[in-house]
C-alpha positions as CSV (number, residue, x, y, z in Angstrom):
1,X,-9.4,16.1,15.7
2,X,-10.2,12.6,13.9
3,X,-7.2,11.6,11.9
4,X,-7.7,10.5,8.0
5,X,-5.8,7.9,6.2
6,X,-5.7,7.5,1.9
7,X,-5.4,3.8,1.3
8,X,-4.1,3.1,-2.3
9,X,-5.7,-0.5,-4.4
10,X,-8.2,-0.5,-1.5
11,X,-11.2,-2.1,-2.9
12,X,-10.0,-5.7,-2.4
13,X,-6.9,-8.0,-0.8
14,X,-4.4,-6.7,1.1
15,X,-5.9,-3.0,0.2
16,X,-9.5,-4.0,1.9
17,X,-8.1,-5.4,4.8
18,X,-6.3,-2.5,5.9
19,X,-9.1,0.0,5.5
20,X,-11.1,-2.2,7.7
21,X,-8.2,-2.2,10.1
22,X,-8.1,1.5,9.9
23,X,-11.5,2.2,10.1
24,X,-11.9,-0.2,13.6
25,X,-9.2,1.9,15.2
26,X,-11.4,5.1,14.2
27,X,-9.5,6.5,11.5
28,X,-11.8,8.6,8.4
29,X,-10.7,7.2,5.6
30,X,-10.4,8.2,1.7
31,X,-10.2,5.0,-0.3
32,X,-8.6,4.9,-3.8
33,X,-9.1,1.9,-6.7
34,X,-7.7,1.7,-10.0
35,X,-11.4,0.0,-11.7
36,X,-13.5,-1.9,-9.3
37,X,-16.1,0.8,-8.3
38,X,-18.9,-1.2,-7.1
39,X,-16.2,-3.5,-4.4
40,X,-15.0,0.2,-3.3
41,X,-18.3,1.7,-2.8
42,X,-19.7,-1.4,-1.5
43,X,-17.0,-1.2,1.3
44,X,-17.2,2.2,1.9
45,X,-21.3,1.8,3.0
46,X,-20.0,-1.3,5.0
47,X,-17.6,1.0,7.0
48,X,-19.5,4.0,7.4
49,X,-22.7,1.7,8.8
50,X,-20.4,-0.3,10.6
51,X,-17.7,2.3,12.3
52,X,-19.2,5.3,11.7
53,X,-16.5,6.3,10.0
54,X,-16.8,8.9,7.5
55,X,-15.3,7.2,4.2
56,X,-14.7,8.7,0.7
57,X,-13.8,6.7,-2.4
58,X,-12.1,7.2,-6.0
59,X,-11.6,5.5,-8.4
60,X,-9.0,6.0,-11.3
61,X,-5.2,5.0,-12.1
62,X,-2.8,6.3,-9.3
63,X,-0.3,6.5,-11.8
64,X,-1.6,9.4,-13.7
65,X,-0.6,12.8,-11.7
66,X,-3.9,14.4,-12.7
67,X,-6.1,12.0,-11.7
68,X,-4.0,12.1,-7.7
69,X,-4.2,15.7,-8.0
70,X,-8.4,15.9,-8.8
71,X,-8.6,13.4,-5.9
72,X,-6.5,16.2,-3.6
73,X,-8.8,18.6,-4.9
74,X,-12.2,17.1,-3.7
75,X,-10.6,15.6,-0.4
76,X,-9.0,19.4,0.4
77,X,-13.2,20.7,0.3
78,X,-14.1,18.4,3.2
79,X,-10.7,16.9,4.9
80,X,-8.5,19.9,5.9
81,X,-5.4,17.1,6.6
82,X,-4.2,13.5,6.2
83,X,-2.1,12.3,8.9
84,X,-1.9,8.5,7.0
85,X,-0.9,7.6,3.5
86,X,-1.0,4.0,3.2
87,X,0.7,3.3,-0.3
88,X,-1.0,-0.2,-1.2
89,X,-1.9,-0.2,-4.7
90,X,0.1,-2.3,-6.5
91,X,0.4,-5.0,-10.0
92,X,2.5,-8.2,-10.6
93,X,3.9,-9.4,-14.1
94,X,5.2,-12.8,-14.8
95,X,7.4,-13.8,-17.5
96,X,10.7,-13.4,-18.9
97,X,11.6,-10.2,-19.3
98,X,13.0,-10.6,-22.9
99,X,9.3,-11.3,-23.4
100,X,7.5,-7.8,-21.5
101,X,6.6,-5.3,-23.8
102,X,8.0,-1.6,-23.3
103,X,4.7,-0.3,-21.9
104,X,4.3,-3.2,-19.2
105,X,7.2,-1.8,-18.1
106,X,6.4,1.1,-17.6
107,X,2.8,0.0,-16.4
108,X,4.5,-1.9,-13.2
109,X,7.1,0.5,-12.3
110,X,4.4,3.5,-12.6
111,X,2.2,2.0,-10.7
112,X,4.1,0.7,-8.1
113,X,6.4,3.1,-7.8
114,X,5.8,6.7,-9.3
115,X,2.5,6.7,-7.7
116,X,4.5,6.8,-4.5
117,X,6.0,10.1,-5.2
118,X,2.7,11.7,-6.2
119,X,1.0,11.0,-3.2
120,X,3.7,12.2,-0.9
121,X,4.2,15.6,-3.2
122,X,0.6,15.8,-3.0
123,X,-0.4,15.3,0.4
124,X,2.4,15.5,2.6
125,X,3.2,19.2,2.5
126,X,0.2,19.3,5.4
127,X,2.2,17.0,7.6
128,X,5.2,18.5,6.9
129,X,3.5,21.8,8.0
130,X,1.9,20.3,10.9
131,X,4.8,18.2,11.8
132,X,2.7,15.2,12.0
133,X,2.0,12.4,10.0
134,X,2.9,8.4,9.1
135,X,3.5,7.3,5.2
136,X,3.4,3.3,5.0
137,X,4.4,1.4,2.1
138,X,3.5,-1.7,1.0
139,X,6.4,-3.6,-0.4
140,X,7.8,-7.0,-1.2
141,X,10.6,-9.2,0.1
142,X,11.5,-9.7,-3.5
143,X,12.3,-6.7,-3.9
144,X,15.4,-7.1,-1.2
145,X,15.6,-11.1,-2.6
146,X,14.7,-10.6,-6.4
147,X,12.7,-13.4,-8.4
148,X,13.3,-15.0,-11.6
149,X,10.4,-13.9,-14.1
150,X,9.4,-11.0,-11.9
151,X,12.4,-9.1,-12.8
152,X,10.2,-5.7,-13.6
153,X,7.9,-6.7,-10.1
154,X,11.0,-7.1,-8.1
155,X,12.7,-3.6,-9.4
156,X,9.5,-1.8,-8.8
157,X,9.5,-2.9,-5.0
158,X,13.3,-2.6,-4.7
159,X,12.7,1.0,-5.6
160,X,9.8,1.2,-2.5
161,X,12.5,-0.1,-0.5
162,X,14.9,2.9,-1.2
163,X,12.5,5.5,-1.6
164,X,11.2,4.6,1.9
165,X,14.3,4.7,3.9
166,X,15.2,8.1,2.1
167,X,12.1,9.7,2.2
168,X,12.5,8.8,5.9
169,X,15.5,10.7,6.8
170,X,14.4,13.8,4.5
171,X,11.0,13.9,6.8
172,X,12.5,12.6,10.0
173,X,12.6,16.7,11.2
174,X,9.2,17.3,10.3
175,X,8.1,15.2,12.4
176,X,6.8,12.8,9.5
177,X,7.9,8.9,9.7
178,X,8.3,7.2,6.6
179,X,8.2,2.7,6.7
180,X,7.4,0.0,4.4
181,X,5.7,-3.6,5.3
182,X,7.4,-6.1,3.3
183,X,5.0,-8.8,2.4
184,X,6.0,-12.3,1.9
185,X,3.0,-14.5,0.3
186,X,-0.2,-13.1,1.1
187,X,-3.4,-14.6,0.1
188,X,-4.8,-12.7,-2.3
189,X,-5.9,-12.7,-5.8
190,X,-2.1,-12.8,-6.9
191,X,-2.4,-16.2,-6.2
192,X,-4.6,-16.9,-8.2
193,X,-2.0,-18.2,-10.9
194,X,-1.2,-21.0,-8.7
195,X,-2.7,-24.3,-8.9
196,X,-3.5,-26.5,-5.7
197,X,-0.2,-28.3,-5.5
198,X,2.1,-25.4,-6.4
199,X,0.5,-23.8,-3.4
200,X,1.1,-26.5,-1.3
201,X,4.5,-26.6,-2.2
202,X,5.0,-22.8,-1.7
203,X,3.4,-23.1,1.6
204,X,5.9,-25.6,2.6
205,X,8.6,-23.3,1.8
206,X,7.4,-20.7,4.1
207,X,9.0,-21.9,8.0
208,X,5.3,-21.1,9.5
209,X,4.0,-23.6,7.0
210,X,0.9,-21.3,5.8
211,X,0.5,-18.1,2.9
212,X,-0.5,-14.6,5.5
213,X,-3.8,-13.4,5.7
214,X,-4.5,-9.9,4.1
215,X,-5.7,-9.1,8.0
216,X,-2.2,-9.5,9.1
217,X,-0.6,-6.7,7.0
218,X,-4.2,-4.5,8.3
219,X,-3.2,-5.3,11.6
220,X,1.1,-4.7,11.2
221,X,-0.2,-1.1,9.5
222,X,-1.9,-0.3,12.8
223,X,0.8,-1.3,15.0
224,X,3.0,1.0,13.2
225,X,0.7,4.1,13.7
226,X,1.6,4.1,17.2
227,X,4.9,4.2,17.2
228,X,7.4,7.5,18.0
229,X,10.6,7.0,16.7
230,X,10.7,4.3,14.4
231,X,11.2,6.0,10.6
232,X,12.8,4.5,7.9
233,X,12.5,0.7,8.3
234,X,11.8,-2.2,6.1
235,X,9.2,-4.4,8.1
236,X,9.3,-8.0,6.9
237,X,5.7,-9.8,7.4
238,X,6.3,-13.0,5.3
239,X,6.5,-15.6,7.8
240,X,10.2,-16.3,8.3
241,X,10.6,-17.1,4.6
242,X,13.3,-14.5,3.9
């Protein structure tokens, strides 16, 4: 049977790039976006023309239960299974954090990290039962390293870290493998914030010398589908910077 992946924050970036990956490798796909409807339904035509995939796509705030749980109920009427989570979706704040009001806050670490929990109690009761499936999270080495004026940022992914490598050993015997890519500086519209010679100068931190492509972290979610007893590990994709 043709395996189906979610993808979280899929309709652009790092999110984009790894349903394309999926969707090369054959994978049906249900594609999830906080506000951007006409990027996810424009990629969703562009993979079902293109792979011949069959692709669904949502769009709404992954942090609110009820909206997760409608999605489960329309994907449940046409997918019997998903054998892939792929927990993308994701926002940045900057600043200090005497400075972040209450609700960003909670904004960030809802949305980077309580979504987490709601897709696995939503859909990985099927894997469990089937004793199959792959949960990938899409973390951040500051989240191991920490960063001044991302204090909220770096929690939130600190908190993907943990909840990967114990979600890991609580599926391990279902047969269900839990990891996390930790990104370094991808090329996406986070960067946005930085102007040409602060990214030249953050490029020549990085030992490689160059920011990663959002194709890179498609590709190192692929590479991980494959694998048969690697569960519980924080990959770092970030070019030898930490």
């Amino acid at each position: 049977m043709k395996e189906t992946a979610l993808v979280t924050g899929a309709s652009r970036g790092i999110g984009r790039a790894i349903a394309c990956a999926l969707a090369k490798e054959g994978y049906d796909l249900i594609l999830i976006c906080h506000s951007n409807s006409d990027l996810l339904e424009s990629l969703t035509l562009e993979l079902k023309e293109k792979y011949k995939t069959r692709c669904a796509c949502f769009t709404g705030d992954v942090s609110d239960y009820s909206f997760l749980s409608h999605v489960k109920k329309e994907v449940s009427k046409e997918t019997p299974i998903i054998t892939v989570i792929v927990n993308n979706a994701g926002v940045a704040h900057y600043g200090l954090l005497n400075d972040m009001e209450v609700s960003e806050w909670h904004h960030v670490i809802n949305t980077n990290l309580t979504s987490m929990f709601y897709t696995t109690k939503l859909f990985s009761p099927e894997m469990i039962q089937r004793k199959y499936g792959r949960i990938i999270n899409i973390t951040s080495m500051w989240g191991q390293r920490g960063a001044s004026c991302e204090v909220c940022y770096s929690a939130s992914k600190g908190g993907v870290d943990a909840f990967t490598k114990a979600l890991a050993k609580e599926l391990a015997p279902s047969g269900v493998f839990v990891n996390a890519i930790s990104c370094g500086v991808i090329d996406t519209d986070m960067m946005s914030k930085f102007d040409e010679d602060e990214r030249s100068e953050l490029a020549d931190e990085i030992p490689m010398g160059r920011f990663g492509r959002p194709e890179e972290v498609g590709k190192a979610v692929v590479s991980l589908l494959s694998n048969t007893y690697m569960t519980g590990q924080i990959i770092g994709l970030d070019g030898g910077l930490f």
